[in-house]
Structure formats: structure tokens, C-alpha cells
C-alpha positions as CSV (number, residue, x, y, z in Angstrom):
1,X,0.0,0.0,0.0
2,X,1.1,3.4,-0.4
3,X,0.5,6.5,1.0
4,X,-2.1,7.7,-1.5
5,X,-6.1,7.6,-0.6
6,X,-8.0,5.3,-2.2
7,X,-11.8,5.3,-2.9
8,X,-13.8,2.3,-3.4
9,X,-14.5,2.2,-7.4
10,X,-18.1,1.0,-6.8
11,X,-19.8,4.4,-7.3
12,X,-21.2,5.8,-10.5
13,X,-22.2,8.6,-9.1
14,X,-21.1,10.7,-6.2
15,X,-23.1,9.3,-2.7
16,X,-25.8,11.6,-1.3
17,X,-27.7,13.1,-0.1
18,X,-26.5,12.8,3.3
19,X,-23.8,15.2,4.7
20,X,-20.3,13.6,5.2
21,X,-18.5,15.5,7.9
22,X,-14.6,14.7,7.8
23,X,-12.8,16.4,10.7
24,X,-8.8,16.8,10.2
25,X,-5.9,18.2,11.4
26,X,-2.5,17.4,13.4
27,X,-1.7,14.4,15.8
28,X,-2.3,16.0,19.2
29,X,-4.7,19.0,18.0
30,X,-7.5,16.9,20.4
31,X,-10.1,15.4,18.0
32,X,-10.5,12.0,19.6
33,X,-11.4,14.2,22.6
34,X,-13.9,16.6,20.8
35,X,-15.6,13.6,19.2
36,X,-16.0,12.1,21.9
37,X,-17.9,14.7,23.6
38,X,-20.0,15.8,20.3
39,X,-20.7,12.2,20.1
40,X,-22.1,11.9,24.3
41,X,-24.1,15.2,23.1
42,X,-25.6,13.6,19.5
43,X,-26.8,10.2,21.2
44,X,-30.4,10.7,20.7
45,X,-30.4,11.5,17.5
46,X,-30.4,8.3,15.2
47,X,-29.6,10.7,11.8
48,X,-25.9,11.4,12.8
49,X,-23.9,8.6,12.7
50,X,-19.8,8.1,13.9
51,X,-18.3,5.4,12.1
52,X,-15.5,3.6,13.3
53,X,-11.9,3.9,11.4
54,X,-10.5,0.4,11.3
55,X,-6.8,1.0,12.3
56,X,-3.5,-1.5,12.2
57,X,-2.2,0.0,15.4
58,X,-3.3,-0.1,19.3
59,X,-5.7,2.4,19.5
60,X,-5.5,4.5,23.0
61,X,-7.9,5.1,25.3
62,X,-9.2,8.4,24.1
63,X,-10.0,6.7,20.7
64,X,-13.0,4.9,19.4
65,X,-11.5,2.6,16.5
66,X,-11.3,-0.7,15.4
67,X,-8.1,-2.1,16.0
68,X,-7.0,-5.4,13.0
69,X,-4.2,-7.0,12.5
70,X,-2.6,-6.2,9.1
71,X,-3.8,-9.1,7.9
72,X,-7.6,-8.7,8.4
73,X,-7.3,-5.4,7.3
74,X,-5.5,-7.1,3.6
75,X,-8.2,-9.8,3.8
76,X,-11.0,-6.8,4.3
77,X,-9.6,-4.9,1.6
78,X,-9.6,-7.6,-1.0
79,X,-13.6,-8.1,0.1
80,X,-13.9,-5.0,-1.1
81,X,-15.2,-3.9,2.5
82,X,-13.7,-0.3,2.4
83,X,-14.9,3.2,1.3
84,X,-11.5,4.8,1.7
85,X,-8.2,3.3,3.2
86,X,-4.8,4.7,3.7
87,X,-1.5,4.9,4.9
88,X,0.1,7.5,7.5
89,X,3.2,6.4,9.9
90,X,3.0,3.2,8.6
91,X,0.2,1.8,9.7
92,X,-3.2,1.6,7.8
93,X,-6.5,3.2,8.4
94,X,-10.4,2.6,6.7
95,X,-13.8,3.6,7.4
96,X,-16.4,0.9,6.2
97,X,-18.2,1.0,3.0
98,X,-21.2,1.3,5.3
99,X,-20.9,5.0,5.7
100,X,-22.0,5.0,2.2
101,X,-25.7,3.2,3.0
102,X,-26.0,6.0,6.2
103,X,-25.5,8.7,3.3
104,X,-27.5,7.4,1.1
105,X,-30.5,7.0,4.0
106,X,-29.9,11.5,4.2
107,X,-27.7,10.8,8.0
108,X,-24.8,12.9,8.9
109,X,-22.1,10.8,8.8
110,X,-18.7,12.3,11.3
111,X,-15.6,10.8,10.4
112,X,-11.9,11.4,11.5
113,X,-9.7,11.3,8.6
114,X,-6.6,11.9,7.0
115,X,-6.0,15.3,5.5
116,X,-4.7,13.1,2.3
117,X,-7.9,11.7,1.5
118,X,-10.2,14.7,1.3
119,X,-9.3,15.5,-2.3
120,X,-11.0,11.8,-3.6
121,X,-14.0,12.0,-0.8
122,X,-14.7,15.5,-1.9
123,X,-15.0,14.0,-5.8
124,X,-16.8,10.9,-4.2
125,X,-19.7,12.3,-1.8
126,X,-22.2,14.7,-2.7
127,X,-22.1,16.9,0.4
128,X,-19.0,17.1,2.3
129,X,-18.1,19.4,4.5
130,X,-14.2,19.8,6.0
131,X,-14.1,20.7,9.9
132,X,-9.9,21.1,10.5
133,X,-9.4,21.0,14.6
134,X,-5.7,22.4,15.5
135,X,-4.0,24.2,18.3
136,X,-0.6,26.2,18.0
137,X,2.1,24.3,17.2
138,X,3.9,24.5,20.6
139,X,0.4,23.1,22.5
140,X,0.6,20.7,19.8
141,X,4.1,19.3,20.9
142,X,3.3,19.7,24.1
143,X,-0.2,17.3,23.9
144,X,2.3,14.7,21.9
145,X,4.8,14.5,24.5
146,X,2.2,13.9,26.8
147,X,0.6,11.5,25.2
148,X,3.9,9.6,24.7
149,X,2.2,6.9,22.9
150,X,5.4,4.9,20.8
151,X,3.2,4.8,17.7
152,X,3.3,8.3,17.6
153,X,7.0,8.1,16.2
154,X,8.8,11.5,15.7
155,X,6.8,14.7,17.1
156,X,8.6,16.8,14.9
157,X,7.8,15.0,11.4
158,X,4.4,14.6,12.6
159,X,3.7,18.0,13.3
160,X,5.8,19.4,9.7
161,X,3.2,17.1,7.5
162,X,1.1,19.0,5.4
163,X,-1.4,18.6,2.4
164,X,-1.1,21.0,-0.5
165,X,-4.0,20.0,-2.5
166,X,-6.4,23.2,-2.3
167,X,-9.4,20.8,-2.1
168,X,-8.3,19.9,1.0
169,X,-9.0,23.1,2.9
170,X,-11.0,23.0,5.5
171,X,-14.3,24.6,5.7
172,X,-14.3,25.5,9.2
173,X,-11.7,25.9,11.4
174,X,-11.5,24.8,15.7
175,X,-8.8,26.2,17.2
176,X,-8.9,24.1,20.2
177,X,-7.4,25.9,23.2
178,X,-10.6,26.3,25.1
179,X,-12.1,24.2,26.8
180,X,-12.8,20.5,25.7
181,X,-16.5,21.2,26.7
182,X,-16.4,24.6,25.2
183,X,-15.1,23.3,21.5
184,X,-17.4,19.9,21.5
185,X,-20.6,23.0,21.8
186,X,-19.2,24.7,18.9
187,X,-19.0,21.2,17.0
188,X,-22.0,20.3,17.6
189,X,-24.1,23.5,16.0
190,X,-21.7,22.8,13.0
191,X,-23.3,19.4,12.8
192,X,-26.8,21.0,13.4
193,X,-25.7,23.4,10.9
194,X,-26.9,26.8,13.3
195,X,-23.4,28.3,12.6
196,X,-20.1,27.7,10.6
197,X,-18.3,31.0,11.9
198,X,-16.8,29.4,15.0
């Protein structure tokens, strides 16, 4: 595998008319924690949906993901199981092809993804909307350290990655140094769709 996205090639056209929510930005920036809490605050409403990224590494306490061995995720991959799968500090991340059903049914759909892949979902969902969580890049470091989680590898090539592709600019931006609480409110009227300017 290589470090390109790749979309499932089962669609003909793009997958609507639900609104695919993909929220990026840099390791330690807090999204695990946000989505959490926007989750906790969203559970009575069966229209937004959190699928679960499949992973190939142990997944930390903070996170809700589906951790495979490389294997299964080669034997998923070959079943043809995957909307999008790819490759960052060498392990390998997924989010099921069910997400495309939800969309199809009109549900919000909230996904963490890599930045790399927003170019091909933009192109292969009818209604996508980018929400880019970051801090400043010394809180950033900081939170890593912290964190000290081996997968993590080096803090300072994690934290210089970044995505050229214009297509992959966010379309709102939480600049998380609030309070967790504080930025999981703001998410949440993004996903209710009361407010963008945040």
C-alpha cells in the first residue's frame, strides 16, 4: 500500500444526499477528545452517525476505533469492505463502506480522517463538508509528549506534515485551546448546521 487515498470504485455517481463531515488536522490537536464529547451530546439522534476507522495499530484510550491486524485489514480490503483506506506512519486506516448506505439513507455521517484523502471524498460524496481541529504548534508538541504513545513516532515530522491539494482546505476551522466542553458546543451547531463561523 502506499501513502495515497483510495476510494472504493463501486460508485457511478457521487453518494448523497447525506452530509459527510470529515474532521482533520495534526496528531495531538484533540479530535478524539472533541468527538467524543460531540458524540455523548448527539446520542439521541439516530440521523448522525460516527463510524468507526479500522486501524492497524493499538488504539489509545481516548479513541473509538477498530483495531486489526494487518492481515484482516488485507483480507477486508480484498472483500472489497472499504470506502477509503490509507497509509500514515506506517500503519493503515479505513472507514467501512457502510458510511455510504448512512449517506445514502440523508444521516450525517462524522468521520476522523486523514487530510490526504479529502481530495477523492470531496470527488466521491455529494455533500462534504471539512471541519480542521488544530492548536498552536507549541500546544501541539506539548499534547504529543504527553501523550507519549510509541506509535506516535517523531513529534517533529508529525507535526511538519502537510497537504497542498487546495481541495483539501477545510471549511471550518476549531482552534482548540478552550475548553474541551467549550469546542465539543461549537461542533455540535456545525453538525446542526446553526453556525459555521466558529
Amino acid at each position: 500500500m502506499t501513502d495515497a487515498p483510495v476510494i472504493a470504485d463501486h460508485r457511478i455517481a457521487a453518494v448523497g444526499p447525506g452530509r459527510l463531515i470529515l474532521v482533520v488536522g495534526p496528531s495531538g490537536a484533540g479530535k478524539d477528545t472533541l468527538l467524543g464529547l460531540v458524540k455523548a451530546a448527539c446520542a439521541d439522534d439516530p440521523n448522525i452517525v460516527f463510524p468507526r476507522r479500522v486501524i492497524t495499530r493499538e488504539a489509545s484510550v481516548s479513541e473509538d476505533n477498530e483495531e486489526v491486524s494487518r492481515d484482516a485489514f488485507w483480507q477486508a480490503l480484498a472483500r472489497n469492505e472499504y470506502a477509503v483506506h490509507w497509509e500514515a506512519h506506517s500503519h493503515c486506516y479505513a472507514l467501512s463502506r457502510t458510511i455510504d448506505d448512512e449517506l445514502r439513507a440523508g444521516r450525517t455521517v462524522i468521520a476522523n480522517v486523514s487530510r490526504t484523502v479529502v481530495a477523492a471524498m470531496r470527488r466521491a460524496y455529494d455533500d462534504v463538508v471539512v471541519v480542521s481541529i488544530t492548536a498552536p504548534s507549541q500546544v501541539l508538541a506539548e499534547r504529543l509528549a504527553m501523550r507519549g504513545r510509541s506509535s506516535d513516532g517523531n513529534i517533529e515530522h508529525r507535526l511538519g506534515r502537510t497537504v497542498d491539494d487546495i481541495s483539501a482546505a477545510a471549511d471550518v476551522t476549531i482552534v482548540n485551546v478552550e475548553s474541551a466542553e467549550y469546542h465539543a458546543r461549537q461542533f455540535v451547531r456545525i453538525i446542526k448546521g446553526d453556525r459555521w463561523d466558529v
